[in-house]
C-alpha positions in Angstrom: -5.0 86.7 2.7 -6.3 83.3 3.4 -9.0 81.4 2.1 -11.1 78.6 3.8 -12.1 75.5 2.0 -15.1 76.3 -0.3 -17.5 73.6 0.0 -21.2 73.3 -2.0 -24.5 71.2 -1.3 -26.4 71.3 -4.2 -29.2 69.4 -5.3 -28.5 66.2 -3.0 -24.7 66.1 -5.0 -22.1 67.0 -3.3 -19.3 69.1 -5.0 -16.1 70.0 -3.6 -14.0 73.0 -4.8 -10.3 72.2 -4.0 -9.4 73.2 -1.1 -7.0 76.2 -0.7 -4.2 77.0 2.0 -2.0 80.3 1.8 0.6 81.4 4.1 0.6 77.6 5.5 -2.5 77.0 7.5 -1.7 75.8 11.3 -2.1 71.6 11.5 -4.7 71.9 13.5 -7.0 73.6 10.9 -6.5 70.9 8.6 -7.5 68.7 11.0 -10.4 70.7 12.6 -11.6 70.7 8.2 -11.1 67.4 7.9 -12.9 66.3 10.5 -16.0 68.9 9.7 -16.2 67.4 5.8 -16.6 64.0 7.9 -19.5 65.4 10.1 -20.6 66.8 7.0 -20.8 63.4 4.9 -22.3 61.7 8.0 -25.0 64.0 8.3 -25.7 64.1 4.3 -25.9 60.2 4.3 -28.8 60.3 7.4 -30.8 63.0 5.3 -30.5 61.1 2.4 -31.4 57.6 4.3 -34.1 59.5 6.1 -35.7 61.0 2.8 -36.3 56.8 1.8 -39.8 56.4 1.8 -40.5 53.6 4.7 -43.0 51.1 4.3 -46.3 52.4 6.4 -47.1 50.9 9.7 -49.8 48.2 8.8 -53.0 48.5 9.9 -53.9 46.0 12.6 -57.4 45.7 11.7 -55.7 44.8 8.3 -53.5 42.8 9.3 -56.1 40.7 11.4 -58.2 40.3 8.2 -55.2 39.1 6.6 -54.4 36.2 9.0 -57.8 35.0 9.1 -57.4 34.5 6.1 -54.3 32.8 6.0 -55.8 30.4 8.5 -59.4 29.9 6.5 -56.9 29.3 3.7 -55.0 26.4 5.6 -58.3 25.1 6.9 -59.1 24.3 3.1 -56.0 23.0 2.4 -55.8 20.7 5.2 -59.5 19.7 4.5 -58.4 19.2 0.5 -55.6 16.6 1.9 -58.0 14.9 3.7 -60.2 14.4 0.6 -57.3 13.2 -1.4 -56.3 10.8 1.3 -59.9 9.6 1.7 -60.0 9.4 -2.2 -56.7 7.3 -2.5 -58.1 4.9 0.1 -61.1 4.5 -1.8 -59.5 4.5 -5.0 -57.4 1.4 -3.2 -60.2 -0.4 -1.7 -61.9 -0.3 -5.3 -59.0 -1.6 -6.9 -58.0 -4.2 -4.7 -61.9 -4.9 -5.3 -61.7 -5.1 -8.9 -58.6 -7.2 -8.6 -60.4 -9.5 -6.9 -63.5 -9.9 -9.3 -60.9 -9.9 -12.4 -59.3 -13.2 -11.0 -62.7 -14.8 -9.6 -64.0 -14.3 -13.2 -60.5 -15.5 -14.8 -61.2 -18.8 -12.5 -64.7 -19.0 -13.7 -63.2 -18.6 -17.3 -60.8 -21.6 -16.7 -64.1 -23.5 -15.3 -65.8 -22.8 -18.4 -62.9 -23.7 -20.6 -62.9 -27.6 -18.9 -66.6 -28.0 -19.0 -66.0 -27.4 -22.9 -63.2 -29.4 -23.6 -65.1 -31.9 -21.3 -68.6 -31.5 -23.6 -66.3 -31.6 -26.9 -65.1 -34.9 -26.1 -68.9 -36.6 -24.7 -69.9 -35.2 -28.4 -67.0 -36.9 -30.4 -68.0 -39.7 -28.6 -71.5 -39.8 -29.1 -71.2 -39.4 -32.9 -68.5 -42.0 -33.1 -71.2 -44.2 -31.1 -73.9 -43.0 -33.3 -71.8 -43.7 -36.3 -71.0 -47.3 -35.4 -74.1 -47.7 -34.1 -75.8 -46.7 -37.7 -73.1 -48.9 -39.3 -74.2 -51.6 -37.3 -78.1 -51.2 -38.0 -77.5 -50.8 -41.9 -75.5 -54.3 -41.3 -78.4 -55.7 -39.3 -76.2 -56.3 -36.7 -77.8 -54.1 -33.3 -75.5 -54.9 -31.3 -76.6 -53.8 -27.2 -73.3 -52.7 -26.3 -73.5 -50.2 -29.0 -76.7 -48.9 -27.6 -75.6 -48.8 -24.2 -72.6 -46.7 -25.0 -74.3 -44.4 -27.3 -77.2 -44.1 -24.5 -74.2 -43.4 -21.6 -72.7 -41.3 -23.9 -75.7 -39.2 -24.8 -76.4 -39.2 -21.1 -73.0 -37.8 -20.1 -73.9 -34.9 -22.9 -76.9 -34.2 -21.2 -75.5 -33.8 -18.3 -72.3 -31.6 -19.1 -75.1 -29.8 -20.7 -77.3 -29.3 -17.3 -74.5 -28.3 -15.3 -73.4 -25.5 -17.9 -76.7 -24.5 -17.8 -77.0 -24.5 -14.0 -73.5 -22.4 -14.1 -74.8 -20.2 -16.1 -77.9 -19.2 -14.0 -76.2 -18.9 -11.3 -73.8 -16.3 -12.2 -76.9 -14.9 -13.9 -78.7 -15.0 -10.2 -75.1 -13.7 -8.3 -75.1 -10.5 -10.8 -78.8 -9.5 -10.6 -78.5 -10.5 -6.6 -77.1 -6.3 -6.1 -79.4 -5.0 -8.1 -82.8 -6.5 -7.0 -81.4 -5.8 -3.4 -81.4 -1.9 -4.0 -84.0 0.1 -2.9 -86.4 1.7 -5.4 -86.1 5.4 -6.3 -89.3 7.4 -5.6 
């Protein structure tokens, strides 16, 4: 008696009972089994592929929604880039601005700094000339050339003094200058 090759599909798990041959089974059984279990594999790995659940076909009208707004999405972006660079160019401009009033101001400072030193010195001056001048009158000696120095050098004071003054107003005027020149709010 000869049996066939048992073979079982079960669940999705295939399970193979061995295979018997009695009485020596021609070759070309063999072959015409082997080549069935093949078929049989093939097809079992195309059910199971086909069983995968596929992605469903998109919706165009979805899909159209989508890549508008994709694109309103790159608008904003592109328009946000423009900002920045319009920012960074103000940000610049400003700076280079700022740069410029932080060295006019340090050159005022330095202005300021000789008129000083300048003033010191016509003071010193005018008390030493005052001083001599005093000594010389509590001597009874008033000497003109005393005078005339002590005169020059309270002259040179008031001066000094005058053109601080006038420096000062002016960068008083030059700051106030923006301000009276914008127009009133309502």
């Amino acid at each position: 008696m000869r049996k066939a090759a048992a073979r079982r599909i079960g669940t999705g798990d295939r399970m193979e009972d061995s295979v018997h041959i009695e009485g020596g089974m021609p070759a070309e059984l063999a072959e015409a089994e082997r080549r069935l279990v093949e078929a049989l594999d093939r097809l079992e790995g195309a059910v199971e592929r086909s069983a995968a659940p596929r992605p469903e076909p998109a919706d165009p009208a979805e899909v159209e929604r989508l890549e508008a707004e994709l694109e309103a999405e790159r608008d904003a972006a592109a328009q946000l880039d423009d900002r920045v660079r319009a920012l960074k160019r103000r940000q610049t401009t400003h700076v280079a601005k700022l740069e410029a009033e932080l060295a006019d101001l340090r050159a005022r400072l330095e202005d300021h700094e000789r008129e000083a030193r300048q003033l010191r010195g016509v003071n010193q001056r005018l008390r030493e000339n005052c001083g001599a001048l005093r000594d010389a009158m509590a001597e009874g000696l008033a000497e003109p050339d005393l005078v005339n120095r002590a005169t020059a050098a309270e002259l040179e004071a008031l001066r000094l003094q005058r053109q601080a003054d006038r420096d000062d107003l002016d960068r008083l005027i030059e700051e106030v200058s923006p301000i009276m020149a914008m127009p009133e709010e309502a």
